[in-house]
LOGU-800486 format. One record per residue (C-alpha): residue in one letter; x negated, y, z. Coordinates in Angstrom, 3 decimals. Layout:
rest | X | Y | Z
A | X | Y | Z .
...
//
This chain:
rest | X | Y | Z
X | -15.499 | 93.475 | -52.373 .
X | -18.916 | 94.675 | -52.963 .
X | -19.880 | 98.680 | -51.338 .
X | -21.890 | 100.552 | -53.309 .
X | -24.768 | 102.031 | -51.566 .
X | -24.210 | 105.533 | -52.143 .
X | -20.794 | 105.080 | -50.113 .
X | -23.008 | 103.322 | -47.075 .
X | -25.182 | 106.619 | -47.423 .
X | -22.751 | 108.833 | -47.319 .
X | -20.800 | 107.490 | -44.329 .
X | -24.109 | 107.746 | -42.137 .
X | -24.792 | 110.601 | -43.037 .
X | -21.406 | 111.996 | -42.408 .
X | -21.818 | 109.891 | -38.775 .
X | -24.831 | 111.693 | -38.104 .
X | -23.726 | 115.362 | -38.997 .
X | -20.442 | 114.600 | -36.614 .
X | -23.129 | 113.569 | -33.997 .
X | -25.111 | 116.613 | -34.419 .
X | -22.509 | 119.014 | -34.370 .
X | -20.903 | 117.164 | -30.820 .
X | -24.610 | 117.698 | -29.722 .
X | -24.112 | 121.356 | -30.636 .
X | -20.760 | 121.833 | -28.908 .
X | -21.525 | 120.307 | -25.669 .
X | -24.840 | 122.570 | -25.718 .
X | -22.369 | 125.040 | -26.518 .
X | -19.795 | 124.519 | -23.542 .
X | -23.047 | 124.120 | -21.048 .
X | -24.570 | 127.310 | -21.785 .
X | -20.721 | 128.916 | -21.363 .
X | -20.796 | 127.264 | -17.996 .
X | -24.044 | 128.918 | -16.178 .
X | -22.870 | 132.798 | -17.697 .
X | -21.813 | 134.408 | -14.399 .
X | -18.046 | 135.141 | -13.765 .
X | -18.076 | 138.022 | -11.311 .
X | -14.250 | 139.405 | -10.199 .
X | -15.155 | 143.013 | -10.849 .
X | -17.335 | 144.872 | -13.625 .
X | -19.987 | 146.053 | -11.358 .
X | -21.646 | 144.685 | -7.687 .
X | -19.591 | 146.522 | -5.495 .
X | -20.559 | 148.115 | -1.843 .
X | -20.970 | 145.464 | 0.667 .
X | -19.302 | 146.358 | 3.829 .
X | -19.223 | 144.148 | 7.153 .
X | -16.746 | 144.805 | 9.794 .
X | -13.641 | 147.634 | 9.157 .
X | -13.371 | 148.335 | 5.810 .
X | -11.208 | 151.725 | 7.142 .
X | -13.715 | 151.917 | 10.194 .
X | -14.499 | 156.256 | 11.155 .
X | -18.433 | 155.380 | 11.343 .
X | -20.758 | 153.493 | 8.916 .
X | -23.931 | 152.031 | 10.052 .
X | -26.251 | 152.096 | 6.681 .
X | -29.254 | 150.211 | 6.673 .
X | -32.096 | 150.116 | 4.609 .
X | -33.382 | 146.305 | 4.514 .
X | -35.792 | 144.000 | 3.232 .
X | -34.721 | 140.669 | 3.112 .
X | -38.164 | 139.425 | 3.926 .
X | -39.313 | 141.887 | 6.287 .
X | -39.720 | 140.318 | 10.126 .
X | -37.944 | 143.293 | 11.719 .
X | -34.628 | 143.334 | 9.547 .
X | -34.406 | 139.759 | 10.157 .
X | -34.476 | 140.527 | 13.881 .
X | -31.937 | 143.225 | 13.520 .
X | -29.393 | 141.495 | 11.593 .
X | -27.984 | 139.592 | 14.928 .
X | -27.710 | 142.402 | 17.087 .
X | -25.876 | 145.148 | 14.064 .
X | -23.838 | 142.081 | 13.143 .
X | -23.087 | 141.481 | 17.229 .
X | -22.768 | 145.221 | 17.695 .
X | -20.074 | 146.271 | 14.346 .
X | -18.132 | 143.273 | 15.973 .
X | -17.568 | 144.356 | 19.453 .
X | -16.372 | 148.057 | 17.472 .
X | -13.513 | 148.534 | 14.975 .
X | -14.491 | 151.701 | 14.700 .
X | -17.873 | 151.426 | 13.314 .
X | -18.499 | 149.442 | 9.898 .
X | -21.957 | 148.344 | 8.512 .
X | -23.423 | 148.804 | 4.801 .
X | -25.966 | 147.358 | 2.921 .
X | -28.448 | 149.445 | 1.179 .
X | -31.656 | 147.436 | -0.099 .
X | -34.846 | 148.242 | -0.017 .
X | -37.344 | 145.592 | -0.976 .
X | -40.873 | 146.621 | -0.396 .
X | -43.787 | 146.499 | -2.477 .
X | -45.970 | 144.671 | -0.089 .
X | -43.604 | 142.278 | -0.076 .
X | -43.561 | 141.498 | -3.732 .
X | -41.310 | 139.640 | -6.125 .
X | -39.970 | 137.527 | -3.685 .
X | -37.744 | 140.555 | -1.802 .
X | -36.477 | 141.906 | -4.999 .
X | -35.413 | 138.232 | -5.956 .
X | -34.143 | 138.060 | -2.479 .
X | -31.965 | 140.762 | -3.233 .
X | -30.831 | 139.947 | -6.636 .
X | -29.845 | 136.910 | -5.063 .
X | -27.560 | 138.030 | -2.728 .
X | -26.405 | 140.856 | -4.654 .
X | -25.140 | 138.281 | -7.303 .
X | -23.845 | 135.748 | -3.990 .
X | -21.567 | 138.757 | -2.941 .
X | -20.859 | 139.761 | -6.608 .
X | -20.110 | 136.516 | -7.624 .
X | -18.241 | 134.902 | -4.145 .
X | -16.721 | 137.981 | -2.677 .
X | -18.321 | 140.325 | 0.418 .
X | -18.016 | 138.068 | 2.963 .
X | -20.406 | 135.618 | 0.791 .
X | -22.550 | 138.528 | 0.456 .
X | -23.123 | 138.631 | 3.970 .
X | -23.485 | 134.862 | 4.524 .
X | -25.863 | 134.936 | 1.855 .
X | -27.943 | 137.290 | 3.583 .
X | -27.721 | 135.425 | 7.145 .
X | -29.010 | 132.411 | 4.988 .
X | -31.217 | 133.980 | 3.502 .
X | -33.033 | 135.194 | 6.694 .
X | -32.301 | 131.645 | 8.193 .
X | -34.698 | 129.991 | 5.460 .
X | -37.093 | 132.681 | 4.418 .
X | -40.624 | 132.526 | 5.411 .
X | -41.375 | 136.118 | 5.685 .
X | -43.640 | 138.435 | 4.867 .
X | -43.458 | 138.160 | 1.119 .
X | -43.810 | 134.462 | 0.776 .
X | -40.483 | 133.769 | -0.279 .
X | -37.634 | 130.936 | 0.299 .
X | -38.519 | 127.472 | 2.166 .
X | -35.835 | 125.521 | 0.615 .
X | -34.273 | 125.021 | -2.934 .
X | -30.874 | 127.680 | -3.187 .
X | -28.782 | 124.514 | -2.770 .
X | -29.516 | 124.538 | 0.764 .
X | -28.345 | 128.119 | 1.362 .
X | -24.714 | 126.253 | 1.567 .
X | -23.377 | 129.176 | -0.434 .
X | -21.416 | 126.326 | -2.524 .
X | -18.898 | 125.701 | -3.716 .
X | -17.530 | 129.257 | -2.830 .
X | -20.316 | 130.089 | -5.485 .
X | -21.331 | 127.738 | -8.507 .
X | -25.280 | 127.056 | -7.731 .
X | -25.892 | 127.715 | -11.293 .
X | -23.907 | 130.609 | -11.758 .
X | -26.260 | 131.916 | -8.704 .
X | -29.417 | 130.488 | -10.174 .
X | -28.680 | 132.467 | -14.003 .
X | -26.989 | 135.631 | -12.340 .
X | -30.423 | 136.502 | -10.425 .
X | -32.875 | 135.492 | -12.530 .
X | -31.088 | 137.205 | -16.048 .
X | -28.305 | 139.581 | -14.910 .
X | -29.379 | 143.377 | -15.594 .
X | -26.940 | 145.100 | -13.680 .
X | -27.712 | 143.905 | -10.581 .
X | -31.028 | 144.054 | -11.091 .
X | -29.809 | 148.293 | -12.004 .
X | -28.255 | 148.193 | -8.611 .
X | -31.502 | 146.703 | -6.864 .
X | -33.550 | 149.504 | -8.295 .
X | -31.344 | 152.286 | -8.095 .
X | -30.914 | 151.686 | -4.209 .
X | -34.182 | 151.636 | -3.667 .
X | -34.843 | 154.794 | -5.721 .
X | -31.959 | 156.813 | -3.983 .
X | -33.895 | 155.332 | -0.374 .
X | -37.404 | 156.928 | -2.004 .
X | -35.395 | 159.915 | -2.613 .
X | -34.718 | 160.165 | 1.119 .
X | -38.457 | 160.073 | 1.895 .
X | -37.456 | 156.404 | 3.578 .
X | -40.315 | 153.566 | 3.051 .
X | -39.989 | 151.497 | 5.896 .
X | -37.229 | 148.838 | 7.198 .
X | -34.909 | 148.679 | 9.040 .
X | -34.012 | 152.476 | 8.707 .
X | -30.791 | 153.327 | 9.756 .
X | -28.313 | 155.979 | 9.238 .
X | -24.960 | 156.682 | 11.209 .
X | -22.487 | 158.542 | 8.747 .
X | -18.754 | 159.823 | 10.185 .
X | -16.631 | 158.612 | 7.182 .
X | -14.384 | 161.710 | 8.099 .
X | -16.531 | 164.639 | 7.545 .
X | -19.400 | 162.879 | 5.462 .
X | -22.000 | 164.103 | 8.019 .
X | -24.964 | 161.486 | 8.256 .
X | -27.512 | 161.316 | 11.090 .
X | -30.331 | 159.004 | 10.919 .
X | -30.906 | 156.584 | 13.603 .
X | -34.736 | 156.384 | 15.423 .
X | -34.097 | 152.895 | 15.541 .
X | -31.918 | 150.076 | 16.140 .
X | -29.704 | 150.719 | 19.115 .
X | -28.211 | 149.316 | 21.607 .
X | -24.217 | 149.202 | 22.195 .
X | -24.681 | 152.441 | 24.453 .
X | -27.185 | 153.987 | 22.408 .
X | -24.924 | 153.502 | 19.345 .
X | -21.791 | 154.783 | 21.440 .
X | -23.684 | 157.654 | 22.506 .
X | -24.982 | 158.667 | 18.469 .
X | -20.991 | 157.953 | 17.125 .
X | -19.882 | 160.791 | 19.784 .
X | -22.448 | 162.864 | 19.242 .
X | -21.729 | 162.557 | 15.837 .
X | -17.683 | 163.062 | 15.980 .
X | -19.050 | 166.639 | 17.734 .
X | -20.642 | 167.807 | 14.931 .
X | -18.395 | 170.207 | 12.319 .
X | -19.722 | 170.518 | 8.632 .
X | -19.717 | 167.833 | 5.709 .
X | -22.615 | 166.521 | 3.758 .
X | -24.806 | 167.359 | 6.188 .
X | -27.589 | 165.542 | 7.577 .
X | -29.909 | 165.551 | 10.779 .
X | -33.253 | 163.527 | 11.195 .
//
């Protein structure tokens, strides 16, 4: 039996269409695969220590300013020696410091968004751990952060280089900190969670220091108040 030529034609092209559109899926089912899958709508609060804890420690941070780097030991040391005292992240990446602090803080924003709070805050500690300061950025590729597998690396990679709402969140924090007249890191504030009243901190402090600020703090009446 002789084929004709036109059926010989037909069949490769028919091969070749099939092997396009297989092309097509898989690009497909790869590009599905690096769109972030957070558990809630929005980056929530991240909160170390007592979620129910009377005080919060709020600090202002740069992830690749020197001091907060220095401080991150001792709050983390100090919220877990007190159930009563919790600590919250507020960022608030400096100009000087460039694109490499607000991708810094995309980056764990989407970690903790994408892995849960306590990634969040082992995202930071890494973060600090590998970061060469001052503005110049990261000294290793993000697959040596070891924030995998609790996150997928390229989940990480798309969320802070494309996602807009975190990049909302980065902004609006550090608008709401310019609000405040605050411009420097760390800054710290001490709020009572049960009357809303906020003091801000001259410093980091020691345990005593902090002791002494929480009761000075549970002796003050009023709400929404605040004393610098």
């Amino acid at each position: 039996m002789i084929r004709s030529p036109l059926v010989g034609k037909s069949a490769a092209k028919a091969l070749v269409m099939i092997a396009l559109w297989l092309f097509a899926l898989w690009h497909l089912l790869g590009s599905l695969a690096t769109v972030e899958q957070p558990a809630v709508p929005e980056p929530p609060t991240f909160i170390y220590g007592n979620a129910k804890a009377r005080f919060t420690l709020i600090e202002y941070a740069d992830l690749e300013c020197p001091y907060c780097k220095d401080a991150f030991p001792q709050l983390q040391r100090l919220v877990d020696r007190h159930q009563l005292l919790n600590w919250q992240w507020h960022h608030l990446p400096l100009d000087i410091h460039g694109e490499a602090a607000q991708y810094e803080a995309r980056l764990v924003t989407c970690a903790g968004w994408l892995g849960g709070n306590a990634v969040f805050w082992q995202a930071v500690e890494a973060v600090y751990r590998h970061s060469r300061g001052n503005g110049a950025g990261l000294a290793v590729p993000l697959d040596q952060l070891e924030l995998q597998p609790k996150v997928s690396l390229a989940h990480l990679q798309n969320c802070a280089r494309n996602n807009a709402k975190v990049r909302r969140v980065v902004d609006d924090q550090a608008r709401a900190a310019a609000v405040k007249g605050i411009n420097a890191t760390p800054t710290l504030e001490l709020r009572n969670n049960s009357t809303g009243r906020t003091v801000r901190l001259p410093g980091v402090l020691d345990e005593a220091g902090m002791l002494s600020a929480m009761d000075w703090l549970a002796s003050q009446g009023g709400s929404n108040a605040q004393q610098q």
